[in-house]
C-alpha positions as CSV (number, residue, x, y, z in Angstrom):
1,X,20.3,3.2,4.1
2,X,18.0,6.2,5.2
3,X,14.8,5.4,4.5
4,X,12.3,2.8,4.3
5,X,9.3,2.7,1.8
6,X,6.5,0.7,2.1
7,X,3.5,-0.6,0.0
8,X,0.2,-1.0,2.3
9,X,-1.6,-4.3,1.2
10,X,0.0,-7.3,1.1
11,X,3.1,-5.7,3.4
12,X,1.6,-3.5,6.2
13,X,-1.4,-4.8,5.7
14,X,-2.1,-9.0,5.6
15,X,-4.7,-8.7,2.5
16,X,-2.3,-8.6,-0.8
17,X,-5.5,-7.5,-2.6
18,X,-7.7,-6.7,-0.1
19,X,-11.2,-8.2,0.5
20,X,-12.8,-5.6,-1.1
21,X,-14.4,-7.4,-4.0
22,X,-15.9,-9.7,-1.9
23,X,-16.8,-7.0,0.5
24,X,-19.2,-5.6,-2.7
25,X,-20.1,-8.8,-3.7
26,X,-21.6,-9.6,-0.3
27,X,-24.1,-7.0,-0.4
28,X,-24.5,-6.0,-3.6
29,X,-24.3,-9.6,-5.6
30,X,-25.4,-8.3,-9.4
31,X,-22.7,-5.6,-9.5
32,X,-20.5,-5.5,-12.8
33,X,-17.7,-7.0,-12.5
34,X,-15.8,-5.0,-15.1
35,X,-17.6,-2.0,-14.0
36,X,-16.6,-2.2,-10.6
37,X,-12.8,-3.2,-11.3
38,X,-12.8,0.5,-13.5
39,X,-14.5,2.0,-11.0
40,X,-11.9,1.1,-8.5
41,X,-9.2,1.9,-10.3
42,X,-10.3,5.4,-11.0
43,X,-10.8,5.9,-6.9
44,X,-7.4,5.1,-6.8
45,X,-6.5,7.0,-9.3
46,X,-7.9,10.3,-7.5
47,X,-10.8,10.4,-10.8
48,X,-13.2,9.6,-7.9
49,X,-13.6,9.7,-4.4
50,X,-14.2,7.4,-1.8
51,X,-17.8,8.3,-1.6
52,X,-18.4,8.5,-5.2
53,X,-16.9,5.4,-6.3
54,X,-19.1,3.9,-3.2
55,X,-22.3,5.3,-4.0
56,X,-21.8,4.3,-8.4
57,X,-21.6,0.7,-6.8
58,X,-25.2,1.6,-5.0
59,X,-24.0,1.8,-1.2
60,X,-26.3,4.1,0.8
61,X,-23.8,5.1,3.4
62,X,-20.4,5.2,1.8
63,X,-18.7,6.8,5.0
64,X,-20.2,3.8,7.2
65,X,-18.9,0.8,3.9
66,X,-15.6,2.4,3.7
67,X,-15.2,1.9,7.8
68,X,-16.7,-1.3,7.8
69,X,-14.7,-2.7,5.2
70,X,-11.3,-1.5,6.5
71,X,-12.2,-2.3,10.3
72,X,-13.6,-5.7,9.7
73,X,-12.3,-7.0,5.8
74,X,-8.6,-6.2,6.9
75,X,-5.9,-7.4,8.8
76,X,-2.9,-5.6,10.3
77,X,0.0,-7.3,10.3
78,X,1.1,-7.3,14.2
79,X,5.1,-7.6,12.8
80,X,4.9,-4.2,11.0
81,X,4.4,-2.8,15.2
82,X,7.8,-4.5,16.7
83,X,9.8,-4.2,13.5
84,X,8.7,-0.5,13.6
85,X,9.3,0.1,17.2
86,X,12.9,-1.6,16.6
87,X,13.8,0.5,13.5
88,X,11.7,3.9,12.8
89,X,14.2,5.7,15.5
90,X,17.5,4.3,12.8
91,X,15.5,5.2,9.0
92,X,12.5,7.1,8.3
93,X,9.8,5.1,7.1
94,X,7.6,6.0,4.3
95,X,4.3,4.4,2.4
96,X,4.0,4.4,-1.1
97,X,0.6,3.1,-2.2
98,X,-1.9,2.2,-4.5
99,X,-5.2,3.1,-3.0
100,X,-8.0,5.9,-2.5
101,X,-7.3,8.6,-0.6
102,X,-9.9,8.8,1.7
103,X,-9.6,4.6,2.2
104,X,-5.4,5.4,3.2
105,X,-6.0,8.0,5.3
106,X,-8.9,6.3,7.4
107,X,-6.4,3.4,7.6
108,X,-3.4,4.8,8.9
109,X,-5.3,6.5,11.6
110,X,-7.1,3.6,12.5
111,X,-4.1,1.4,12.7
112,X,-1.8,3.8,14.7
113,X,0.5,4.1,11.6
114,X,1.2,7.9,11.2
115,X,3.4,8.4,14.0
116,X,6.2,6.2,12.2
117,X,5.2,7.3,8.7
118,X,7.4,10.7,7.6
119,X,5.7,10.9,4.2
120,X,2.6,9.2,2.5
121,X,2.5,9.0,-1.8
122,X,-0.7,7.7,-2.3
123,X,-1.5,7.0,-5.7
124,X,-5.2,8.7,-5.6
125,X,-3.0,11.5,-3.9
126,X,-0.9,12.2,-6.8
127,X,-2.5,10.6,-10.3
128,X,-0.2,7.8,-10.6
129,X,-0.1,4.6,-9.8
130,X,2.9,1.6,-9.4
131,X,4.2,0.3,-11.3
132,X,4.7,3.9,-13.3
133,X,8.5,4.9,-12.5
134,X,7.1,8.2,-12.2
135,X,5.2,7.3,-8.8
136,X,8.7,6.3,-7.7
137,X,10.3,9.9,-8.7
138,X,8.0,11.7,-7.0
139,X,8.0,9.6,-4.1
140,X,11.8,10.2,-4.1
141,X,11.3,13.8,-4.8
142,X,8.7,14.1,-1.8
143,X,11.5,12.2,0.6
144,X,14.2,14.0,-0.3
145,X,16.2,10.9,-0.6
146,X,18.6,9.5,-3.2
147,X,17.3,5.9,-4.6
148,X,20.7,4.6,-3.4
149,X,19.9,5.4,0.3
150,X,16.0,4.1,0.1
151,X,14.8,0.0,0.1
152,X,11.4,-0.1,-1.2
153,X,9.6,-3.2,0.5
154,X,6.2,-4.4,-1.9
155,X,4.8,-7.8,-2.3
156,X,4.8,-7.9,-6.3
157,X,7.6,-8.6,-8.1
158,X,6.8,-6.2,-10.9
159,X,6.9,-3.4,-8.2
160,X,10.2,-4.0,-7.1
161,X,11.8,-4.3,-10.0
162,X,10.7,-0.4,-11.2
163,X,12.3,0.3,-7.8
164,X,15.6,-1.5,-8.5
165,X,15.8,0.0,-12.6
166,X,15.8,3.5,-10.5
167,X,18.5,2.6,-8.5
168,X,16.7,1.7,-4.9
169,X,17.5,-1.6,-3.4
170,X,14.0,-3.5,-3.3
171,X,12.7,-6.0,-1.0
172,X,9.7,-8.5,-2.0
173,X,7.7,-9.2,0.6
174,X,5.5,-12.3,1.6
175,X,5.4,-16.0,0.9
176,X,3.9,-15.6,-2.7
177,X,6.3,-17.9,-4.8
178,X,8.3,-15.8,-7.5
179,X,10.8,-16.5,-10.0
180,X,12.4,-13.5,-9.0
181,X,16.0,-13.2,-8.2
182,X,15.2,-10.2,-6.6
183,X,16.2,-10.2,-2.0
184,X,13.2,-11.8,-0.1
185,X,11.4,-11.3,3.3
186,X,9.0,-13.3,4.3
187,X,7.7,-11.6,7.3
188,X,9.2,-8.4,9.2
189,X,11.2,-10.8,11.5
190,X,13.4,-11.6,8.0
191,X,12.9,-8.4,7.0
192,X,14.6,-6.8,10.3
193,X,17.4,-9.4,9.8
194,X,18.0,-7.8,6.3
195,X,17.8,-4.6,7.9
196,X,20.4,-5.1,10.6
């Protein structure tokens, strides 16, 4: 194995989902449901930016929300530091994620996680989003890696199958109960285990 891919929420980040519906529903408590589920999906589909899909919801400072809410609705998880202190030196490490690009980029510098990321496929970044195979290609593509030499690490099941049809051996993440027979870590601890 080479490299290392992983997804941001629900792996490198605590929140599997996020907090950012409730985040909205905090401060703006009549927004649309639907509408803002759409909405969030096209931010992360690079059809709207941060600020954009921010100020559609009604927020007057979008800059300030999109800090606040990643500062203060999200929670690192403090394993991702000593698993990647043990192993970013033996594989490159790379994130492959579902999210708005101005939302990843603020994260990863607010967390300290570029210096062990090599490459970032965001899917606001690119137009595609997991689980599309194509996300996976191009993520491959952008690496340089062959899908044999790559474990892809990603708390849903669905997500780590696409990555195992394509040939890379994938990792589900998290204490989420699956009837997947697909390799398990709980926590980076098990996950450096596998990894040894």
């Amino acid at each position: 194995m080479k490299t290392i891919i992983f997804d941001m929420y629900g792996v490198i980040i605590k929140e599997a989902k996020g907090n950012f519906i409730p985040y909205v529903y905090e401060r703006l408590p009549d927004t649309d449901k639907p509408q803002l589920k759409q909405w969030f999906t096209q931010a992360g589909s690079g059809l709207l930016t941060s600020n954009e899909f921010l100020t559609l919801l009604g927020f007057d400072d979008p800059e300030y929300h999109m800090k606040n809410y990643i500062v203060n609705y999200l929670t690192m998880d403090g394993g991702f530091y000593t698993f990647a202190d043990e192993f970013c030196g033996k594989y490159d490490f790379a994130l492959l994620s579902n999210d708005v690009s101005a939302w990843s980029e603020y994260t990863c510098e607010h967390y300290g996680l570029n210096k062990y990321l090599s490459h970032k496929i965001v899917s606001a970044d690119v137009g595609l989003r997991k689980p599309d195979p194509a996300i996976y290609t191009l993520a491959l593509e952008r690496i340089s890696a062959d899908p044999a030499d790559c474990v892809f690490v990603d708390n849903k099941a669905e997500n780590v199958r696409v990555a195992e049809h394509l040939g890379i051996k994938g990792v589900i993440f998290g204490n989420e109960e699956s009837d997947s027979n697909l390799l398990r870590a709980r926590d980076f601890a098990e996950l450096a285990e596998l990894m040894k």
